[in-house]
N, C-alpha and C positions, 0 to 999 in steps of 0.2 A: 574529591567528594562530590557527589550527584548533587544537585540544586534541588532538583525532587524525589520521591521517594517513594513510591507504594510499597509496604511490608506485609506481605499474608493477607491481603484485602480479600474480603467476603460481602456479597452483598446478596439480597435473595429481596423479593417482591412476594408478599404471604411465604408459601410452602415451595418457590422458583426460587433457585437458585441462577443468579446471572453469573458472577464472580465469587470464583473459588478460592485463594491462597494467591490470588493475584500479588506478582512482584515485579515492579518496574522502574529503574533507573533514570534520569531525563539530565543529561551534563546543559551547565549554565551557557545559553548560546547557541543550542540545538535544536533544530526543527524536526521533531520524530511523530512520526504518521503513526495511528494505530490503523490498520485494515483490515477487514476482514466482510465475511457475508453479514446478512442483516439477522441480527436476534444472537450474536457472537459477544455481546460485551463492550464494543468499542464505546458507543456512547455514551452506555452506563458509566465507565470506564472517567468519561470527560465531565460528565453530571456531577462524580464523585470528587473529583477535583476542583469544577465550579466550586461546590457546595451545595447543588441543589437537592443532596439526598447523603446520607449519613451511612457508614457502611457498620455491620452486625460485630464484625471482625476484625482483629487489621491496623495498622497505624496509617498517616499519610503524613511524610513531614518536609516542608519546604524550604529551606534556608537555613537550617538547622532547628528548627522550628516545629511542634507539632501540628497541624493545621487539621486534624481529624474531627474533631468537634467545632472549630472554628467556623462561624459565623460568615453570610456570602457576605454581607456587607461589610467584613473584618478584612477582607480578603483582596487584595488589588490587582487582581486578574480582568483582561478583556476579552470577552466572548463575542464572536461571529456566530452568527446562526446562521443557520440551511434559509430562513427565511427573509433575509434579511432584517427582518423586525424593525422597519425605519417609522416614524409619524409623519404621517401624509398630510396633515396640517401644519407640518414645520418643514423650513427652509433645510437646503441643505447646511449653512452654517448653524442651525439652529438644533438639527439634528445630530450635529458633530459635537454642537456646546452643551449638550446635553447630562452630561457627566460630568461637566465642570462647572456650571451652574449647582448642580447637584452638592460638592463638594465647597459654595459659597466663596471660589475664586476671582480677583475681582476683575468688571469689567476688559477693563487695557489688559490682564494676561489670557485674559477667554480668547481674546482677539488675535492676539499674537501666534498663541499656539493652535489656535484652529489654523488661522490662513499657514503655519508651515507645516501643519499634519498635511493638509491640502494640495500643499504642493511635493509632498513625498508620495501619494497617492494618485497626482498627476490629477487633481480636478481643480486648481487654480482657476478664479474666475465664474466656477459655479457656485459659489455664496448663496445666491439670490433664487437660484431655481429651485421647484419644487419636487418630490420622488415620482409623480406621473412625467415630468419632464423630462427624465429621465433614460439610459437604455437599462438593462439587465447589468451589463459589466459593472456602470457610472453606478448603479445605488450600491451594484457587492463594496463600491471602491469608497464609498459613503459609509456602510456598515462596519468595514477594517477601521478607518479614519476615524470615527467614535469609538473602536475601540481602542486604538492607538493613544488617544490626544491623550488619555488621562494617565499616560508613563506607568500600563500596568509593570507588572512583574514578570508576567506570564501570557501568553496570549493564546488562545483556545480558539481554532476552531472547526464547526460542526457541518459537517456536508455542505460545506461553503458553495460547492460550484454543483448543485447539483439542479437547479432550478436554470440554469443557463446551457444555452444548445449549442455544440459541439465545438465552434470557433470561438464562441467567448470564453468557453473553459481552459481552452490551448491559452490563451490568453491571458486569461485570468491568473493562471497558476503560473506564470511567466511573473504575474506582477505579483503574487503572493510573495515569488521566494526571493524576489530583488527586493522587496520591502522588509522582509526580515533580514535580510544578509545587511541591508543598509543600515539598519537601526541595532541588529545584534542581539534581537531582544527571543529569550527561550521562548519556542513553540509548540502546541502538543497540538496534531491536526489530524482527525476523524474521516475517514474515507472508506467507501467499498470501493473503489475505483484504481486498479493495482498502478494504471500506467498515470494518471495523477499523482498517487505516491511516489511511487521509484521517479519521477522527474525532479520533482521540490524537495525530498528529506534529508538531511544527514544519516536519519534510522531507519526502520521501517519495521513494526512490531505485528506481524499477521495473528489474528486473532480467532480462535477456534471452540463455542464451547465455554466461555467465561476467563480461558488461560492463553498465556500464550507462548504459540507453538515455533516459532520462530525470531528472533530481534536481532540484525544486524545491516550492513550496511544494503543499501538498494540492489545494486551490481552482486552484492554475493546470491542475497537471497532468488537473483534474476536467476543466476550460472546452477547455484550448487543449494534449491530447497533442500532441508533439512527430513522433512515428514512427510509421509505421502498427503499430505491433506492440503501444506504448501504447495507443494508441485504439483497438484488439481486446479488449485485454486488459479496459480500463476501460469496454464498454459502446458502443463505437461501433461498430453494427453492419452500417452503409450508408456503402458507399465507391461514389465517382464518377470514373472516371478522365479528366484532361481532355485535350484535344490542343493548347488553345491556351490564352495568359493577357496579359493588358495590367493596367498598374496606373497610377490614376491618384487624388488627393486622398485618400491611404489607401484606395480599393474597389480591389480586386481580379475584375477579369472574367475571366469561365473559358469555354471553350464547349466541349460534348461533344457530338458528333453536331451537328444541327442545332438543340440548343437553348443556351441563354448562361445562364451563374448568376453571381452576384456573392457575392464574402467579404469583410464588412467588415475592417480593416487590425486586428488585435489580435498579441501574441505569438504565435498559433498560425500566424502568415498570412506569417510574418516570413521565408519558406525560398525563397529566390528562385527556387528550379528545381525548386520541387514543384509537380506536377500531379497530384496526387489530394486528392480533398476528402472529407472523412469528418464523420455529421453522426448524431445518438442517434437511434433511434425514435419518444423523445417528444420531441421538436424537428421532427420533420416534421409539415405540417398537412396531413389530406387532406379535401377538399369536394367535393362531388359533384356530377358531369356533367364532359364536356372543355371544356378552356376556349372561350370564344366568342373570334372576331377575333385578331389578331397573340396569334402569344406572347409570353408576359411572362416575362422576366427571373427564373430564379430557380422556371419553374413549370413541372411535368411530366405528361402527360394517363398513365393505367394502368388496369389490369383491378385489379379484390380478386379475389383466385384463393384465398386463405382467410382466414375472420372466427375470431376465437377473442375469448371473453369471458375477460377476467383479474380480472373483481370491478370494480374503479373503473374500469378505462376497457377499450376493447377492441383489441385486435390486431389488424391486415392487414398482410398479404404482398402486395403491388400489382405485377403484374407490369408493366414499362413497356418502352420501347427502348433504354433503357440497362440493362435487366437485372432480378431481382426488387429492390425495397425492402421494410424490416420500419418500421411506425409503428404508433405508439400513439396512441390518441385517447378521452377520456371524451368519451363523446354518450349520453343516452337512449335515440334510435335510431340501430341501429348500419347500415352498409352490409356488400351481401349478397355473396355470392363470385359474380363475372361482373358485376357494380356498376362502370359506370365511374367513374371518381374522377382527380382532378386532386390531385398531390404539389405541396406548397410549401417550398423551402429556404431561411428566413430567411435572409440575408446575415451578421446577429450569429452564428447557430448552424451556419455551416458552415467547417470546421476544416480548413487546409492541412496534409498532412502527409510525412515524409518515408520 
């Protein structure tokens, strides 16, 4: 049985609707990212489960528990903001006891449990300093730690790393997800940021539109998106529409125009009445010259109509008769733009989607 629970959740702002028939699962002990673009639902999404906003529609139920009407201050969940939200006239112990002050606990266990939130957060020793003393990581690790000390239920949080530049978030989210694996405690964490999620979650719930279009594990959702809108989203940036399809010992044959590709049978392939294939950049192989004799399966002759150098490997945009392609390829020498070149789409790397 799920720990949490959204049932048919609906929520709307006046005459907007964010969330539709929203339903989401969240097992005791798992850190599940919602993802998706900005204006998709994720935060409403976290809002509604704070408690900072009541859904039209819907149950929400926690522990077997209904918590839909429930009250934030009923509620024992720790929230992270995007912003940190620390008081810059309080110490960092002062800003971690801040929740337990609140709750009238007394002195000696304030003490006790801030200094080992503190050192499960690795800021041991800064008691004393203040948030300008601070870096960008030390107060994210100061905002977790206040939310931590008070043994929520639940810990929520909101565009955590987005206010920090690019090395402190590799970092950050290194320390997010040692700190939940350490403590075991359910996480629901709010992100646009795909390769943030797929590092830290057990789930990963891509969100589209108020619903959601995808939820499984990181690695699958990486291999085998589900919808075209996942597979946009997450990097897939050549689609092939097909007209016809036969399947046979797991291969899937597709034909577009007068050429045929095959997809090997995996979870992405599994949509019996998709006909678009979607397939990464560097998963395309392109070799030069068009190909000699019968065409093969899976192979497509094209123009480079533009070379662009990316450091390790280089970019074409290959124009062909089913439309431009974008690939990537490390080669020493690279092909030139009006270069004929021959596209190849592995069977394992091309992804049915809906």
């Amino acid at each position: 049985m799920a720990l949490l629970t959204l049932d048919s959740v609906s929520v709307a702002y006046g005459s907007q609707t964010i969330l539709k028939d929203l339903k989401l699962d969240v097992e005791k002990g798992q850190l599940l990212s919602l993802l998706g673009p900005s204006g998709c639902g994720k935060t409403t999404t976290l809002r509604l489960i704070a408690g900072f906003m009541e859904a039209q529609q819907g149950t929400f139920r926690f522990a077997g528990e209904d918590y839909t009407r429930r009250p934030v201050n009923k509620r024992n969940f720790g929230i992270v903001f995007q912003s940190y939200a620390l008081f810059p006239h309080l110490s960092v112990f002062d800003n971690v006891a801040f929740g337990l002050r609140m709750r009238k606990l007394k002195d000696s266990d304030i003490k006790t449990r801030v200094g080992r939130i503190l050192e499960v957060v690795s800021l041991g020793g800064f008691e004393k300093r203040f948030p300008k003393e601070l870096s960008g990581g030390q107060r994210q690790r100061v905002a977790i730690a206040r939310a931590l000390v008070i043994e929520p239920d639940l810990l929520l949080f909101d565009e955590p790393l987005s206010n920090l530049d690019a090395n402190l978030r590799s970092g950050m989210r290194v320390e997010i997800r040692r700190i939940q694996q350490e403590l075991g405690i359910t996480t629901l964490y709010v992100s646009h940021d795909q390769e943030e999620c797929f590092s830290i979650s057990d789930r990963v719930a891509v969100m589209n539109k108020g619903l959601i279009e995808q939820i499984d594990r990181p690695e699958t959702i990486f291999k085998y998106p589900a919808t075209e809108f996942v597979a946009r989203f997450i990097g897939f940036h050549n689609f092939v529409n097909f007209a016809e399809r036969a399947e046979s010992d797991g291969v899937i044959t597709l034909r577009a125009g007068d050429r045929l590709f095959a997809a090997v049978g995996n979870p992405g392939t599994n949509h019996p009445s998709a006909l678009k294939g979607a397939i990464r950049p560097d998963d395309l192989v392109v070799t030069a010259g068009s190909e000699a004799g019968p065409a093969r399966v899976g192979s497509l002759p094209g123009i480079v109509k533009v070379s662009t150098y990316l450091g390790r490997s280089y970019q074409y945009v290959v124009e062909t008769a089913l439309g431009p392609f974008t690939a990537n390829q490390e080669m020493e020498k690279p092909f030139y733009s009006g270069q004929s070149v021959t596209l190849q789409f592995p069977p394992d790397k091309l992804v049915l989607v809906d």
